[in-house]
N, C-alpha and C positions, 0 to 999 in steps of 0.2 A: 635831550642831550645831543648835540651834535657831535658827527659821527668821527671827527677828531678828539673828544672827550671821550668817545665810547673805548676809542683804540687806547688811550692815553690810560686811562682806567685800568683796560682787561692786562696790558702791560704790565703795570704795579701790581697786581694780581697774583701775576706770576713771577714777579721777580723772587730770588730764593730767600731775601734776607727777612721778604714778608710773608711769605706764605704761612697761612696755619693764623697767621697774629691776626688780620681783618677779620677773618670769619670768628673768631674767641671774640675779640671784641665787641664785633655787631650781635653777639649773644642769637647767633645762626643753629649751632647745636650742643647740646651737651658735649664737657670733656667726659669720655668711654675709660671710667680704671679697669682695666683688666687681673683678677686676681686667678692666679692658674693655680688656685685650691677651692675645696668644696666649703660651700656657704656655713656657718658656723665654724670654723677653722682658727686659730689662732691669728695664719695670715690674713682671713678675711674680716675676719674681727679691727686688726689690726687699718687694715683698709677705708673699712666704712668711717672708721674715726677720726682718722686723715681725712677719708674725702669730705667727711662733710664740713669739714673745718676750710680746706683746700680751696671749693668751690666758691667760697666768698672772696676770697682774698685773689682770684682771678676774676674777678667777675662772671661766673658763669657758674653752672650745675654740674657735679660731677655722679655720674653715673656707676656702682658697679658692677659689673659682670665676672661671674664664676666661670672658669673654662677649667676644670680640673684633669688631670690627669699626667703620664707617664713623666712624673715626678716635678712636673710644672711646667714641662715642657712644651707641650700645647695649646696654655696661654703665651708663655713666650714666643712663641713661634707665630701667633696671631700676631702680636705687637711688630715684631720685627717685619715683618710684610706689609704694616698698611703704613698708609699713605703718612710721609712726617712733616704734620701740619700740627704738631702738637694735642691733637685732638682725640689720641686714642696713648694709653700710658699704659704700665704696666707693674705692680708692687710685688715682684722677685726675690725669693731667699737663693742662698749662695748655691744651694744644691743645682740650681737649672742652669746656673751662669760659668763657676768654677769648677764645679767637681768632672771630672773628666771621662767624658763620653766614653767609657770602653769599646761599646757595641757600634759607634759608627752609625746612629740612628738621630741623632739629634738634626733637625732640619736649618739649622741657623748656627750659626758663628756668634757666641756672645759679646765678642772683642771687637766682630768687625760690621755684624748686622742691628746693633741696639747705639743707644746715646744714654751714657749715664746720665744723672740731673742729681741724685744724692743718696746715701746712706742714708735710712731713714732711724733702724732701731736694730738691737739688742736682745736677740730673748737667749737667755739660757735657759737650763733645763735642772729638771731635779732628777737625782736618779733615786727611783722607788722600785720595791716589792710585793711579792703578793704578801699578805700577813703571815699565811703559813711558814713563810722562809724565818728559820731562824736564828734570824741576823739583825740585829739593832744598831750597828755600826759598818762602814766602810772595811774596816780592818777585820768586821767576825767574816762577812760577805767572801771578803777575796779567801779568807782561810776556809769557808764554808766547799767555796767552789773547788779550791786545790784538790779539797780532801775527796770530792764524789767528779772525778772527772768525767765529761759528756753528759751530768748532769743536769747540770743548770743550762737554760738557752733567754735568749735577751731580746724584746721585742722592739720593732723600730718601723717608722711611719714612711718608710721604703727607703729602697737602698741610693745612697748619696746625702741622707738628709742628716741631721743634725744626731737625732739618734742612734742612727747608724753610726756616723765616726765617733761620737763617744762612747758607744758600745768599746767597736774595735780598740779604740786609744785604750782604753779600760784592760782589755785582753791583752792587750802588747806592752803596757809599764805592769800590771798585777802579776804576768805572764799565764796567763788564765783562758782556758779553753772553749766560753760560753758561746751556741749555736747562734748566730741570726739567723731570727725567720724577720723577712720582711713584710708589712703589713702594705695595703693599698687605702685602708681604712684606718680609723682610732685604732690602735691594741690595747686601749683601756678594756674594755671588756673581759679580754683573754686572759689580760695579766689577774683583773682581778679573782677572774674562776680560774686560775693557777694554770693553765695552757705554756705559758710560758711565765716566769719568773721575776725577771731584769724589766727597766724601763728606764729611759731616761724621757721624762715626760714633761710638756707645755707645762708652764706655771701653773698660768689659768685654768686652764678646765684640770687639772689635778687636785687644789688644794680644797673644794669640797668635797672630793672620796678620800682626802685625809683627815677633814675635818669630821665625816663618817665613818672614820674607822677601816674603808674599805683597802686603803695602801697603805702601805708605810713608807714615808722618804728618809732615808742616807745620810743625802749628800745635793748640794747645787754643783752645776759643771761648770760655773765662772771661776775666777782667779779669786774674785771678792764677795763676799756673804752680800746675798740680797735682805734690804729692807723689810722688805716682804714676810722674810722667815728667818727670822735675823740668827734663832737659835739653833738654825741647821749649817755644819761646819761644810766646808768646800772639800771639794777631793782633795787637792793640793794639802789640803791641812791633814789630810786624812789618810796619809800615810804613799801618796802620788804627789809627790813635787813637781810643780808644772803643769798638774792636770787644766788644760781649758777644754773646751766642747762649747760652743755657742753656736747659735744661727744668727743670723743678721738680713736685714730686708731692706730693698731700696726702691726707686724709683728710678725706670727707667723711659725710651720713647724711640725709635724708629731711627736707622744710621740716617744722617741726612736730615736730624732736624734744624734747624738753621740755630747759631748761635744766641740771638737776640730773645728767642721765642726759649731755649735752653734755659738762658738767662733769669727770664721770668718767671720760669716753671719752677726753678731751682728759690730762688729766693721767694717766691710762696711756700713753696715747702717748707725753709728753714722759717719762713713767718709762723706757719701753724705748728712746728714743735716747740718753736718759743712759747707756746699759749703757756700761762702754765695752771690752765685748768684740764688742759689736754696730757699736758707734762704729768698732771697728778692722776690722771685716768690711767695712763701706759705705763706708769709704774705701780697701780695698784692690780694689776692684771702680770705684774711678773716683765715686766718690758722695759729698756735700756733707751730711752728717745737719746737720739745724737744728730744727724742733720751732719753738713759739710756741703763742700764743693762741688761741681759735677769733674774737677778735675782730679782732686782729692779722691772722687770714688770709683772714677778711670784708674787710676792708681793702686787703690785697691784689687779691682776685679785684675787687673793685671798682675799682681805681685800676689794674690792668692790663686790666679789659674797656674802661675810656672811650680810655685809651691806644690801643688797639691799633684803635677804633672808630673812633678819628680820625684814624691811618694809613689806616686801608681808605677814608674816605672823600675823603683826602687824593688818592691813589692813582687813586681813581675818575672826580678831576675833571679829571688830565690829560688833555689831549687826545691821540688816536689818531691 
């Protein structure tokens, strides 16, 4: 190649509107999903199923990696540092993104160091018991708790996450006193050897220790009865109008990915939750597949970070 095609070349290389898209094309290295929860996980569950759907419809291999920890934070904090070539992703619940850093620990800016690409899904939760509690209903539960106050305590898969605020939401419309202990692991185990009581747990890995006898569910924490368990009523129905508590999960990519390369990422995405053999996978697992824009989910993260910034600061200014 002469050495004015070598310059002309390494140019377009680096131009920003292509970076990241030559190397995905020339099928140079796998796309890296990063899921910052531990392998068996709901999210990573959630993950592998995407990716392997994802990776075709880019032409290329998607890989994932587990980086778990201090509330997912760690994976995200990888994604938003490397390099935004498209090549390294990351599948985020709202806890690492919007829930609001109290502690001044979080290494990255969600708003200002990530690139949305889309809302991926949906999970609610079911809130179950140990069998001993006995309560068969929403409405024995909250009368159970009133009556033995510092009783009862409510397990949750650490604090910010999904459990966690439907816990509290629970404690502040019931007006109910229940402990969070936060877990760093499953609290299935705990709940079921009665450690603590409360749970509001993943679909999936719940419904065989219901189908075993070993829990009891409620109530779901959506607005609307899941398919799934179609004869368990919603809180809202159950004496909390209003009640929602979901988590939701998306995909994200590094600030500074180039629009075109967004583009493509985004509408594979929406291609693989249209499958609708994929569609019937993530709904038979307790999961809500929805898809949208990358602008649509900038909008999102943005309108549930001020939300939830002015609960916390709400919160802050009661007094002790």
């Amino acid at each position: 190649m002469p050495s004015l095609n070598r310059r002309r070349f390494a140019a377009l290389l680096a131009c920003p509107a292509l970076t990241g898209i030559v190397p995905s094309a020339m099928g140079q290295s796998p796309l890296k999903l990063i899921v910052p929860f531990a392998a068996g996980s709901a999210p990573d569950t959630i993950a592998r199923l995407v990716g392997e759907r994802l990776g075709p419809a880019l032409d290329t291999t998607v890989v994932v990696e587990n980086l778990a920890g201090a509330g997912g934070a760690i994976g995200v904090d990888r994604v938003a540092k490397a390099a935004p070539d498209g090549q390294t992703l990351v599948l985020s619940g709202d806890a690492a993104l919007v829930i609001p850093d109290a502690a001044g620990t979080r290494p990255y800016d969600p708003l200002k160091d990530l690139t949305p690409i889309s809302q991926l899904v949906l999970t609610p939760n079911l809130l179950v018991v140990n069998i001993e509690v006995p309560a068969r209903t929403v409405e024995e539960l909250v009368a159970l708790v009133r009556s033995r106050p510092g009783r009862y305590s409510y397990a949750s898969a650490g604090n910010g996450t999904s459990s966690h605020r439907a816990g509290e939401l629970m404690n502040k419309m019931a007006g109910l006193d229940m402990v969070h202990v936060p877990y760093s692991k499953s609290p299935l185990p705990d709940v079921i050897a009665g450690h603590v009581q409360v749970f509001f747990a993943n679909v999936a890995n719940t419904l065989p220790l219901l189908r075993e006898g070993k829990l009891r569910a409620l109530a779901v924490s959506s607005l609307e009865r899941l398919p799934l368990v179609p004869e368990l009523p919603t809180l809202a129905e159950s004496g909390l109008p209003g009640f929602e508590a979901v988590a939701w999960f998306g995909l994200l990519a590094p600030a500074g990915t180039p629009r075109p390369l967004v583009a493509r990422l985004q509408a594979a995405a929406q291609a693989t939750l249209n499958e609708p053999a994929l569609r019937s996978k993530l709904q038979s697992l307790g999961v809500v597949p929805l898809g949208g824009s990358s602008a649509e989910f900038a909008r999102l993260l943005e309108a549930e970070t001020r939300k939830l910034a002015a609960m916390a600061e709400a919160k802050a200014a009661v007094p002790r």
